[in-house]
BADO-998953 format. One line per field, with one value per residue: residue number from 1; residue in three letters; x, y, z of N, C-alpha, C, CB in turn. Coordinates in pm, 1 decimal. Glycine has a CB too. Example, Ala and Ser with C-alpha at 12.3 -4.5 7.8 and 13.67 -1.06 7.14 Angstrom:
2
pos c(1	2)
code c(Ala	Ser)
n.u c(1319.0	1285.0)
n.v c(-569.0	-225.0)
n.w c(780.0	708.0)
ca.u c(1230.0	1367.0)
ca.v c(-450.0	-106.0)
ca.w c(780.0	714.0)
c.u c(1320.0	1290.0)
c.v c(-330.0	3.0)
c.w c(780.0	787.0)
cb.u c(1130.8	1408.4)
cb.v c(-447.3	-59.8)
cb.w c(904.6	572.5)
This chain:
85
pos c(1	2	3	4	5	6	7	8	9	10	11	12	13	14	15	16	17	18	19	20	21	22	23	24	25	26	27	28	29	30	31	32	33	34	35	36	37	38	39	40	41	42	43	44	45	46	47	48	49	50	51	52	53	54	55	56	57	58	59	60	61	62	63	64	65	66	67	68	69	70	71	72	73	74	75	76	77	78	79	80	81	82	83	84	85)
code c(Unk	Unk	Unk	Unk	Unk	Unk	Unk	Unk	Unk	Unk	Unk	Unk	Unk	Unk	Unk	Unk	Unk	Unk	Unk	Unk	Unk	Unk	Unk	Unk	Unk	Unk	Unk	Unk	Unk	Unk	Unk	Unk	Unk	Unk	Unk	Unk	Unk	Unk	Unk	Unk	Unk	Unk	Unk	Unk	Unk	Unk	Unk	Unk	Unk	Unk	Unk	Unk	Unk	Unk	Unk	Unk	Unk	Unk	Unk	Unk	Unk	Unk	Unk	Unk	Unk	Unk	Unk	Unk	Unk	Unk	Unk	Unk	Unk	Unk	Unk	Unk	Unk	Unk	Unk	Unk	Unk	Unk	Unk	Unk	Unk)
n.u c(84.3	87.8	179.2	12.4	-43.4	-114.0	-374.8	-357.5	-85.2	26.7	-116.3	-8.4	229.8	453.1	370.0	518.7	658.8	428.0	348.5	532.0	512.9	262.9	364.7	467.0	195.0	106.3	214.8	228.4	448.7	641.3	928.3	1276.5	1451.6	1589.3	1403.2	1174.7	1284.2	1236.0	988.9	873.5	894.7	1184.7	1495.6	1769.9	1890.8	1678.5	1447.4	1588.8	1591.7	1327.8	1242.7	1397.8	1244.0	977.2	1007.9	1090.3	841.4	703.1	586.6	638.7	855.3	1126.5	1262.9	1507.6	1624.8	1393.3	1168.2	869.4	542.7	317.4	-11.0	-253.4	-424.7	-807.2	-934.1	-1166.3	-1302.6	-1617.0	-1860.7	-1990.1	-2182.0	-2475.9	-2522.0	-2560.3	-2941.1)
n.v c(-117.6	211.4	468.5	778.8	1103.8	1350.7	1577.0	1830.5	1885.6	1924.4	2199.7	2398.6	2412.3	2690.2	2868.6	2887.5	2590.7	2448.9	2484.0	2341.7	2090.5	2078.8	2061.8	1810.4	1635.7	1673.0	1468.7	1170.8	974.2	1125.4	1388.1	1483.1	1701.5	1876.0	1900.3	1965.0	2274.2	2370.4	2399.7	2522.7	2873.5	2925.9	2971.5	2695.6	2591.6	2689.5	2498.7	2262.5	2292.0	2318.4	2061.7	1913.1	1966.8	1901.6	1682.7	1558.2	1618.7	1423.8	1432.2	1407.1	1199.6	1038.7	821.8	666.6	870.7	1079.8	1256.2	1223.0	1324.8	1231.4	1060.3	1298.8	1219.2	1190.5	1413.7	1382.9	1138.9	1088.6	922.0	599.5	413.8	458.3	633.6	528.0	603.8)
n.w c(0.0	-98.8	29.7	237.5	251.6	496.2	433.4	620.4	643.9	417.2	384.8	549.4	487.6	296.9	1.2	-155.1	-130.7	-147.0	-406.2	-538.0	-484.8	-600.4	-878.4	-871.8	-841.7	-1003.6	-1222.9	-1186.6	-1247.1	-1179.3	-1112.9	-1219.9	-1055.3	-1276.4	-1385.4	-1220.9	-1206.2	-1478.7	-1416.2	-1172.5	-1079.2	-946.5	-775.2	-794.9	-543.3	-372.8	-455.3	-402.1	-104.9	-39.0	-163.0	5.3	246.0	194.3	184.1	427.6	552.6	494.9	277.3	45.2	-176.7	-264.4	-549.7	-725.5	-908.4	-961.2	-771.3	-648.6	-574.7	-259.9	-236.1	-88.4	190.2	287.9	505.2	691.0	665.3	559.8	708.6	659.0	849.1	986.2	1263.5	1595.9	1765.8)
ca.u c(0.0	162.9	227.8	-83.0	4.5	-226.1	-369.3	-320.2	50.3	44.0	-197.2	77.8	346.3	425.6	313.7	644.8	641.2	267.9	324.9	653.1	373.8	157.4	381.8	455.8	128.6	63.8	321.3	218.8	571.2	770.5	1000.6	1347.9	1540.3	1581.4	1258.2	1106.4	1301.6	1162.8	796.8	823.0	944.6	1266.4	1639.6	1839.8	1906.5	1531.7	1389.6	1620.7	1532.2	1208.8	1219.8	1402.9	1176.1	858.0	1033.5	1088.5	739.0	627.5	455.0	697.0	944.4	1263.1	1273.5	1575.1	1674.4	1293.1	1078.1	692.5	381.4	270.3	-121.5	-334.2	-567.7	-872.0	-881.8	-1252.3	-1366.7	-1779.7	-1907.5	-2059.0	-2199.0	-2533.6	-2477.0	-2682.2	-2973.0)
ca.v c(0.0	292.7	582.9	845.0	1200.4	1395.4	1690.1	1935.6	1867.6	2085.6	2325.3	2499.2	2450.3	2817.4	2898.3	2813.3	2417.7	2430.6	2517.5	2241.8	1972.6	2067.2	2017.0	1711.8	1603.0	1663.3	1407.9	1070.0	892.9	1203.9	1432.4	1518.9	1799.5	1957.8	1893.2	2054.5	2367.6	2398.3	2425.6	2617.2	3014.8	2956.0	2896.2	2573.6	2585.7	2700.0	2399.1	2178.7	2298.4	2337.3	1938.0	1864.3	2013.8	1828.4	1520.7	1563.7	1625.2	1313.2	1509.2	1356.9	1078.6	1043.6	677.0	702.4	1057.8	1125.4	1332.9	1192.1	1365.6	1162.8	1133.4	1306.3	1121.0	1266.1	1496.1	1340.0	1063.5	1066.8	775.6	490.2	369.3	531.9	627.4	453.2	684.1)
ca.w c(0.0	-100.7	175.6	245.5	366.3	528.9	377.2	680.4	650.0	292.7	427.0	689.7	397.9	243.6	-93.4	-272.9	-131.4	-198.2	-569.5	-597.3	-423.0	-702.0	-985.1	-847.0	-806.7	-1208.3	-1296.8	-1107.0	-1299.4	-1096.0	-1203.0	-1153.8	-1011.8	-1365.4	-1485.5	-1137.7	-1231.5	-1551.5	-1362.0	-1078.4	-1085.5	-822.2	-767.6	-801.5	-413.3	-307.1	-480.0	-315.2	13.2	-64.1	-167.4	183.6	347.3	153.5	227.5	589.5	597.0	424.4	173.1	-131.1	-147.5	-360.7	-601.3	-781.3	-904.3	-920.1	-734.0	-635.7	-451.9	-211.7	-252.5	-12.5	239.9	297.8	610.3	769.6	547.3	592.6	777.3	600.9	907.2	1137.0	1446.7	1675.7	1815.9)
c.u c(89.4	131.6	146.0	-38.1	-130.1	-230.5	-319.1	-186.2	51.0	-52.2	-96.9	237.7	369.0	432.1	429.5	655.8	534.8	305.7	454.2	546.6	289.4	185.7	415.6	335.7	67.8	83.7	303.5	378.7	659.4	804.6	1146.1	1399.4	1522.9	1492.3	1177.4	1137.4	1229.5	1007.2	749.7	968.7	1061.9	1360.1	1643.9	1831.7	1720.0	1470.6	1425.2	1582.8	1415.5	1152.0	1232.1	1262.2	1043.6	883.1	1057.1	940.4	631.6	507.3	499.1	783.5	1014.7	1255.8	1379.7	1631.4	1491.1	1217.5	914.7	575.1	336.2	116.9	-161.2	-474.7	-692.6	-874.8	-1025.9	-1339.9	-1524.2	-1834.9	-2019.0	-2203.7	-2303.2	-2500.7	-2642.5	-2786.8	-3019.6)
c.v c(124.7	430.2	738.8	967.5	1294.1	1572.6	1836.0	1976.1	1986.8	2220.4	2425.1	2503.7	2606.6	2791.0	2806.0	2666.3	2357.1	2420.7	2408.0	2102.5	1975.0	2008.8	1873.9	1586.2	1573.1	1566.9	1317.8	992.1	951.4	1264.8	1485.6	1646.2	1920.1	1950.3	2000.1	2242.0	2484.9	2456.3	2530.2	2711.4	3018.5	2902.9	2774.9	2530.5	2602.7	2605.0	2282.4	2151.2	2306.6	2113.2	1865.0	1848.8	1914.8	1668.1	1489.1	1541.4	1537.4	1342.6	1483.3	1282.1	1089.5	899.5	745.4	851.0	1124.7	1161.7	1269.8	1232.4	1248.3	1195.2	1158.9	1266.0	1245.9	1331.1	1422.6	1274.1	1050.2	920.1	738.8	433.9	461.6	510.0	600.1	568.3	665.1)
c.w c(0.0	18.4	148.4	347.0	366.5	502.1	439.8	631.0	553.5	348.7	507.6	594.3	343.4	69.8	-190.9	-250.0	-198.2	-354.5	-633.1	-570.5	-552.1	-809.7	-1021.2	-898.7	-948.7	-1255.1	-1192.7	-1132.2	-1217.6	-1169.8	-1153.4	-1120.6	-1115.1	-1410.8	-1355.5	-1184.3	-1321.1	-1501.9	-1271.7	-1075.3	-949.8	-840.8	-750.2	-612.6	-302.6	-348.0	-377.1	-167.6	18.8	-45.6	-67.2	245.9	354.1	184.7	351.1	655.2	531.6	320.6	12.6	-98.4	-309.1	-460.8	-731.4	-791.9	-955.0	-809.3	-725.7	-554.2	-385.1	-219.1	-109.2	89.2	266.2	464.2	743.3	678.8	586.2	643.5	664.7	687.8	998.1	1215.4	1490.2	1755.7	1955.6)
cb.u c(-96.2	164.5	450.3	-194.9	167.0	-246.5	-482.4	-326.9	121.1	-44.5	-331.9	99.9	330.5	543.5	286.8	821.3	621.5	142.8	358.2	843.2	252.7	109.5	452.9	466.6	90.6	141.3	467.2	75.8	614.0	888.7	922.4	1402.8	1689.6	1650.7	1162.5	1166.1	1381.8	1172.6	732.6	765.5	797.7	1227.0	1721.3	2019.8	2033.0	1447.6	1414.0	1717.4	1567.1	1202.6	1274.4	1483.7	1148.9	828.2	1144.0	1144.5	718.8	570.7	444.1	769.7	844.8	1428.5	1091.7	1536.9	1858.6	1256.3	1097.8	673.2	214.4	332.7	-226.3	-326.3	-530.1	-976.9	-883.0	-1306.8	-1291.7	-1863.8	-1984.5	-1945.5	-2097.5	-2637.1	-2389.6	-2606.6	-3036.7)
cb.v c(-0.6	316.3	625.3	757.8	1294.7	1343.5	1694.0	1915.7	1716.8	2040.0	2280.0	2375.4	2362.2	2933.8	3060.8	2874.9	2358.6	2582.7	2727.6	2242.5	2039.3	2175.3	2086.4	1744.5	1668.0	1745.1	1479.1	982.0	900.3	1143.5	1526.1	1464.3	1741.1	1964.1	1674.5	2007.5	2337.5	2295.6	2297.6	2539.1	3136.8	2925.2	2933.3	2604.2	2724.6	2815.6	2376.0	2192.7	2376.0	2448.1	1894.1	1992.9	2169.5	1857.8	1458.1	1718.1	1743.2	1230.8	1716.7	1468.8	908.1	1040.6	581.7	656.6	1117.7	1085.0	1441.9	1077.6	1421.8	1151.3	1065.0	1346.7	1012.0	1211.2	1711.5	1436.9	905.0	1096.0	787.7	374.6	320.3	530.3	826.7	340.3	727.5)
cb.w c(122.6	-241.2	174.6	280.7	329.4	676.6	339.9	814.4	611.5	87.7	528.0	912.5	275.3	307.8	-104.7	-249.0	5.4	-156.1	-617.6	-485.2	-258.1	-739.3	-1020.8	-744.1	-710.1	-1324.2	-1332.9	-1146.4	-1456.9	-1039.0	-1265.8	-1176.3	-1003.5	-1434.2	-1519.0	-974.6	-1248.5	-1620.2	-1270.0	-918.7	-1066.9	-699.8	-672.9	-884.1	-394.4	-332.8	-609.8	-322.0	75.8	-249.9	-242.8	291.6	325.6	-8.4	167.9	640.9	601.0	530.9	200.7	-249.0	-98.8	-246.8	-654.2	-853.9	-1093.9	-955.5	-823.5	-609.8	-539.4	-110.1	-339.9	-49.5	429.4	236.8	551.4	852.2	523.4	451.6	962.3	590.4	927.4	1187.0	1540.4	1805.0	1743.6)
């Protein structure tokens, strides 16, 4: 079962992780380093840390020299199930 991060997590990210998460998120195969560049408006070094950072916070994971969004679980999945009255 592949590895479910929870949506808050990106919510408290700042704008520039948010928008590397996204391009991510486009590209299920990944993408690397120089291909992220290409996408999002920021230095060689701010990506990187930017990517740390997303990976510290289990919000993307590394496989090879690619780059992958982890998907988002849902935040309060709706019960299936009545509650008993």
């Amino acid at each position: 079962m592949p590895p479910v991060a929870d949506s808050s997590l990106l919510n408290v990210q700042p704008r520039q992780r948010r928008s590397v998460y996204e391009a991510l998120a486009k590209t299920p195969d990944g993408l690397s380093t120089k291909d992220l560049l290409a996408d999002v408006e920021m230095s060689e070094p701010n990506l990187r840390e930017s990517l740390r950072k997303l990976d510290a916070a289990g919000l993307i994971m590394r496989v090879g020299r690619l780059w992958t969004a982890v998907p988002l679980g849902a935040e309060d999945p709706p019960s299936s199930t009545p509650e008993p009255a």
